[in-house]
Each structure stands twice: as structure tokens, then as C-alpha cells.
KETORMI-164963 format. One record per residue (C-alpha): residue number from 1; residue in one letter; x, y, z. Coordinates in Angstrom, 3 decimals. Example, Ala and Ser with C-alpha at 12.3 -4.5 7.8 and 13.67 -1.06 7.14 Angstrom:
(rec 1 'A' (12.300 -4.500 7.800))
(rec 2 'S' (13.670 -1.060 7.140))
***
This chain:
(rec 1 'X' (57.254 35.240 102.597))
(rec 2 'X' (58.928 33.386 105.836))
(rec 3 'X' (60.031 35.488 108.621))
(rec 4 'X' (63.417 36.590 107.598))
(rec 5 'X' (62.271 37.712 104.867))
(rec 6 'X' (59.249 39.876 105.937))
(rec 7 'X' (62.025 41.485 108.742))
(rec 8 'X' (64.537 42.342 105.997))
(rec 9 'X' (62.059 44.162 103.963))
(rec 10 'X' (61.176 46.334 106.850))
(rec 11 'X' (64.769 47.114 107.780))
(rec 12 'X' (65.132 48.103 104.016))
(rec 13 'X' (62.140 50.347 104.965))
(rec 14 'X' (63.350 51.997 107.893))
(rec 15 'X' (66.551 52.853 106.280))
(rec 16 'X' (64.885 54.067 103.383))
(rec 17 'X' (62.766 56.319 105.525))
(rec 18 'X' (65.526 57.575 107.792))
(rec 19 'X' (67.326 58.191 104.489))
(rec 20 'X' (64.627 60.548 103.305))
(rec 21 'X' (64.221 61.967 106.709))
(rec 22 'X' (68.344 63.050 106.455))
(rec 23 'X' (68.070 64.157 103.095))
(rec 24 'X' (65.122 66.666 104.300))
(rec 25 'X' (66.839 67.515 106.954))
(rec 26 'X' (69.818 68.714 104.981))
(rec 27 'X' (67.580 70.462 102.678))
(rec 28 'X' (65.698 72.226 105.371))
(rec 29 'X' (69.163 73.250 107.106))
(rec 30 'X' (70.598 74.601 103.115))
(rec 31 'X' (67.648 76.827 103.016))
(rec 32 'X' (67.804 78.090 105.958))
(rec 33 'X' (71.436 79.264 105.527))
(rec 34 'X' (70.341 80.638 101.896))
(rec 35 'X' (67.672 82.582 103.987))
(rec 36 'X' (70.167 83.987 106.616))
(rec 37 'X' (72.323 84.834 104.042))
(rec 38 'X' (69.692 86.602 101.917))
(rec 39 'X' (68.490 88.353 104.915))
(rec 40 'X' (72.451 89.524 105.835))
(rec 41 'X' (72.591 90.698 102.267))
(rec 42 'X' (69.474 92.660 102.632))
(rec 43 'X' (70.571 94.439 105.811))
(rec 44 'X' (73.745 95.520 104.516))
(rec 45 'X' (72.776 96.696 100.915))
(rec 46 'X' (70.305 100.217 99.935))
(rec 47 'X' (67.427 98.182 98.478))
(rec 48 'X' (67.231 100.658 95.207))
(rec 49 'X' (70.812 101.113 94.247))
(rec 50 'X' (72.508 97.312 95.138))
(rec 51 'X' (75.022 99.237 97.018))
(rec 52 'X' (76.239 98.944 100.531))
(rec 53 'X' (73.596 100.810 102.894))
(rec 54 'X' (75.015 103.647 105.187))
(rec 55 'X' (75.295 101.653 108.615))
(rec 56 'X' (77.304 98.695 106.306))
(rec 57 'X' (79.320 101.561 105.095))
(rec 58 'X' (80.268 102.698 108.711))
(rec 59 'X' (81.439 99.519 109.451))
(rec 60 'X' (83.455 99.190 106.516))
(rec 61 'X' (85.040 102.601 106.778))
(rec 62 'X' (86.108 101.596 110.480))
(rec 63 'X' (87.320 98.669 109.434))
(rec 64 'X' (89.519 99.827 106.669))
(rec 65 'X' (91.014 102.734 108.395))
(rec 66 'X' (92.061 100.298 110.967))
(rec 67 'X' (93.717 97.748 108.827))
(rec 68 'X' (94.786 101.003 107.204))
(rec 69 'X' (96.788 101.788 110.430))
(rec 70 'X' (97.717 98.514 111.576))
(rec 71 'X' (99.872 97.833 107.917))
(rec 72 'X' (100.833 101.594 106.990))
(rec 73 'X' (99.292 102.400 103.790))
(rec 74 'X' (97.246 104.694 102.026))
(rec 75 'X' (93.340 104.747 101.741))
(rec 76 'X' (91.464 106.959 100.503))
(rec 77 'X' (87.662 107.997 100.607))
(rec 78 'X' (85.455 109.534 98.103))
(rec 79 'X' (82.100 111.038 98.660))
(rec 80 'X' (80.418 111.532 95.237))
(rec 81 'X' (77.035 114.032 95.250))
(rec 82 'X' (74.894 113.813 92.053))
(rec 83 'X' (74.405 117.462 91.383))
(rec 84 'X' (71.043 119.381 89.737))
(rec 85 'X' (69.529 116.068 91.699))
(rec 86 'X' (66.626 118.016 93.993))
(rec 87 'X' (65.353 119.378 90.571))
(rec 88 'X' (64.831 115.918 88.990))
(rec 89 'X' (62.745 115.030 91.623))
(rec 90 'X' (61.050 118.428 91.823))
(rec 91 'X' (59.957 118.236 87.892))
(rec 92 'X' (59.604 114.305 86.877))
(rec 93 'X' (58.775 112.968 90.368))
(rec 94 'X' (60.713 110.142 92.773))
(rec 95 'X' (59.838 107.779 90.233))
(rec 96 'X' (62.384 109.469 87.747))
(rec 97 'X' (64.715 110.387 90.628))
(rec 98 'X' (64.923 106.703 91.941))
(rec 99 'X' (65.721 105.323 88.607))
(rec 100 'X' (68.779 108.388 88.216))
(rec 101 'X' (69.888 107.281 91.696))
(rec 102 'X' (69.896 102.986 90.562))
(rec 103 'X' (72.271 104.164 87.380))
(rec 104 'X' (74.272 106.074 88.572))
(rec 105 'X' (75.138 103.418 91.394))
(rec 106 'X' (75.790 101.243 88.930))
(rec 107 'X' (77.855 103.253 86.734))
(rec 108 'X' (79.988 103.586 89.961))
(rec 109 'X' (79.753 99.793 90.960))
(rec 110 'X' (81.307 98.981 87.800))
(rec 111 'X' (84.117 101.189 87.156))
(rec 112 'X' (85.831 100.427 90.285))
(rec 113 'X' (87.841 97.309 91.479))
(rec 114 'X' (86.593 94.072 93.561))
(rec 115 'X' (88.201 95.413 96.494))
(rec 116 'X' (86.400 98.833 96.578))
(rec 117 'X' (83.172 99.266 98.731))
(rec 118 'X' (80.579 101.485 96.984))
(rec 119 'X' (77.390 102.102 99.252))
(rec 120 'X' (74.770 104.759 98.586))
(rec 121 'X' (75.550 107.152 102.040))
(rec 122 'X' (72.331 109.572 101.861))
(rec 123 'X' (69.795 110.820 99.418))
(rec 124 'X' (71.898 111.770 95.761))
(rec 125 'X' (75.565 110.790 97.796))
(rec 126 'X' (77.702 107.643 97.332))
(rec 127 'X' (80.520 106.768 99.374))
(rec 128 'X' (83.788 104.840 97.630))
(rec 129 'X' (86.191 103.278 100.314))
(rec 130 'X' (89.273 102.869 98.050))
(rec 131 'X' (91.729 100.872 99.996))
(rec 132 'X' (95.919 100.741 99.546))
(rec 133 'X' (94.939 103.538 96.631))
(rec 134 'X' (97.023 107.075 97.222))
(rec 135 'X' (94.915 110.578 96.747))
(rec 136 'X' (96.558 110.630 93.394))
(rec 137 'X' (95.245 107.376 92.204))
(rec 138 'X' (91.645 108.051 93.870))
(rec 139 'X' (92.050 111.733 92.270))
(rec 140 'X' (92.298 109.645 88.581))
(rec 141 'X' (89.946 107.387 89.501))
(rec 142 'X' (87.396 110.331 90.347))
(rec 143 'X' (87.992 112.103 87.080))
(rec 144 'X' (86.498 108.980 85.455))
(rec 145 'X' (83.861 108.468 87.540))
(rec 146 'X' (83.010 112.134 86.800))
(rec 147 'X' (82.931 111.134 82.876))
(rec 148 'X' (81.095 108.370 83.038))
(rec 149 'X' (78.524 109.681 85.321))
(rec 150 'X' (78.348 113.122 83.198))
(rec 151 'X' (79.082 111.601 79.848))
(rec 152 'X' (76.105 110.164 78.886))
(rec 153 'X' (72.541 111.131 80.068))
(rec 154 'X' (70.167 108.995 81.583))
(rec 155 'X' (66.617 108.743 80.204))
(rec 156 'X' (63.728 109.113 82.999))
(rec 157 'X' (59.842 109.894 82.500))
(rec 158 'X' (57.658 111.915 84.293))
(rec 159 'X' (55.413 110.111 86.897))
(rec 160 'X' (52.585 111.227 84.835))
(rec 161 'X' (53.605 109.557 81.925))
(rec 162 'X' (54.834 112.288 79.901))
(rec 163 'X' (58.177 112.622 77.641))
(rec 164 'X' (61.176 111.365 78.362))
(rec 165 'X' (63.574 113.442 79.895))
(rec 166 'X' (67.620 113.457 79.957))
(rec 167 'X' (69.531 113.833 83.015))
(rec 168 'X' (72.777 114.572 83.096))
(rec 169 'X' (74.350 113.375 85.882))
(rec 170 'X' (77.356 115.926 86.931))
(rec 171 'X' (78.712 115.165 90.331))
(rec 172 'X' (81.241 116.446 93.048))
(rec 173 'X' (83.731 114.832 94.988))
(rec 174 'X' (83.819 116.216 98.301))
(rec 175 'X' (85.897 115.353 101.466))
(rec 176 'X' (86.478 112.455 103.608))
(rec 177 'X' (84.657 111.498 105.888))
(rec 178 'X' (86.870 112.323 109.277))
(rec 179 'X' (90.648 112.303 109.009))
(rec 180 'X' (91.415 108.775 106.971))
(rec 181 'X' (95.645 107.910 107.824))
(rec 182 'X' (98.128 109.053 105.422))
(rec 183 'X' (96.269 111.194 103.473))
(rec 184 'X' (92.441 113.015 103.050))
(rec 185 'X' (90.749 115.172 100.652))
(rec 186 'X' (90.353 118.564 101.496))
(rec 187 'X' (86.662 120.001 101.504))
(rec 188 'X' (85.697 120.934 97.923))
(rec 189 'X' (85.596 124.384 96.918))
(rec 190 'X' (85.436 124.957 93.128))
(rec 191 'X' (81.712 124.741 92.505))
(rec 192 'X' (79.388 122.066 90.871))
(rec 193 'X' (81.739 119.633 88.807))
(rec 194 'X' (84.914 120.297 90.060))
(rec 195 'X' (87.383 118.121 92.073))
(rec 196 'X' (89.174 118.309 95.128))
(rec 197 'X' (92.577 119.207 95.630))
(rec 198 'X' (94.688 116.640 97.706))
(rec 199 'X' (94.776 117.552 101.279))
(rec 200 'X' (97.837 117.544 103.245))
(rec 201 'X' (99.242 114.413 105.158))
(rec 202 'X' (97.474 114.065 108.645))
***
């Protein structure tokens, strides 16, 4: 092979390596955005229930009430508390209490709308941030969530491997958190079960 030849077949190598070397690069750079964005995901969800954490939810909830303000319409807030919950873990252990608190956060997750931000705010409570949605409409929207969450029981076991047991997840809606525009729920004062009434306009 003469000269020119020899020194074309190494520029074909060079720009083969440099080729690979981009392409690596661009790999290594994709993966680290699919890490960040894994990590964000993790820091803003509750690792057992999928569901916004409580410092995403804070966040959130500022940021709706101000876009609430700033365009002058309703939004509405409910706080959802599994009742009977303390005794689930008292008698079938965290094990059975964990898996009550992953269902019903899903049961929740999936009867509300894209635009709805369910997070898991402490222990057996989930927060709903139900944007442009009236008390009325959130008032609906809680008798369902009520249903489904009471409706049909959720099987656990004991952490000692015993029989399966049936929890029936009742829950209460109770207040907003702190004075939401237009409209709040009042606290909640008919018992286990039972609904609030719509608060006056702040």
C-alpha cells in the first residue's frame, strides 16, 4: 500500500474513533439526565405509596393557591384520613398497614384527573390539591373517593403469616390546609365517615 493510501486508512480511523468517542459521550450525558431525573422523581414522591411526598406537596399547594389568586378561581383541598388505621397496624403489623396505605393511594391516584396532585401528607393522611374545582365539585368528588376507598376491602396478612384479614378502608375528609382563595372546607365534625360541610367564602 503506497503512501496515500496507508494515510487515508488512518484518517478513516481517526474518524471512526472520534465517532465512537461522540456516540459515548452522548450516551454517558442521556444517562446521566435519566439519573437526575430518577433521583428528582425520588425526592418528590413517598417511596411506598407513588404519591407526591409532603415537602413536594408544600410546594405544590403554594404554588396552586398562587396561580389560584393571580387568575381568580376556585381550588379546593382535600385531606383524606384512613380511619380504624392505628388498629391495623396494632393487630397484623406494618407489614399489613404499609400494603393498606400503597392501595388506598392508588385507589385515590386513579379516580382523580391528570391535573390533580395526590401526595401521601403523614402516616394514614393523603392530601388532594384539586385545582379550578369549586367545594361542590370537590364535595362530589369526595363522596366517591369515600366509596371506593370503603367499598371494597383490602386483603392484608399478619406479619406472622397468619390469615388473611379484610380492611375496610372508611375515611374522613377534613379541612384545608390554611385558608385556600374563594372557598375552604370547614373542620369536620360528624364523626368517622362523614363529610364536611362547605365552609364559607374567605
Amino acid at each position: 500500500m503506497d503512501g496515500g493510501g496507508r494515510s487515508g486508512a488512518r484518517a478513516r480511523q481517526d474518524i471512526s474513533a472520534r465517532h465512537r468517542a461522540e456516540m459515548e459521550l452522548r450516551e454517558a450525558y442521556a444517562e446521566l439526565a435519566r439519573s437526575q431525573t430518577l433521583l428528582a422523581e425520588q425526592a418528590t414522591r413517598d417511596e411506598l405509596t407513588g404519591c407526591f411526598n409532603r415537602r413536594a406537596f408544600n410546594g405544590l399547594h403554594s404554588d396552586e393557591v398562587a396561580r389560584s389568586i393571580r387568575h381568580d378561581h376556585a381550588t379546593t383541598l382535600l385531606l383524606i384520613d384512613l380511619d380504624h388505621f392505628k388498629s391495623v397496624n396494632d393487630r397484623l403489623g406494618h407489614r399489613a398497614g404499609d400494603k393498606v396505605l400503597a392501595e388506598a393511594g392508588r385507589r385515590i391516584s386513579e379516580r382523580v384527573r391528570k391535573t390533580d396532585r395526590v401526595a401521601r401528607y403523614g402516616g394514614e393522611e393523603f392530601a388532594v390539591i384539586l385545582p379550578e374545582t369549586t367545594a361542590a365539585d370537590a364535595t362530589l368528588l369526595a363522596e366517591q373517593l369515600k366509596e371506593c376507598l370503603s367499598s371494597e376491602a383490602i386483603v392484608v396478612r399478619s406479619h406472622d403469616g397468619g390469615r388473611g384479614r379484610r380492611y375496610h378502608g372508611e375515611h374522613r375528609d377534613r379541612r384545608a390546609l390554611g385558608r385556600l382563595p374563594r372557598r375552604h372546607f370547614a373542620r369536620q365534625r360528624g364523626g368517622r365517615g362523614a363529610l364536611p360541610r362547605e365552609g364559607r367564602r374567605s
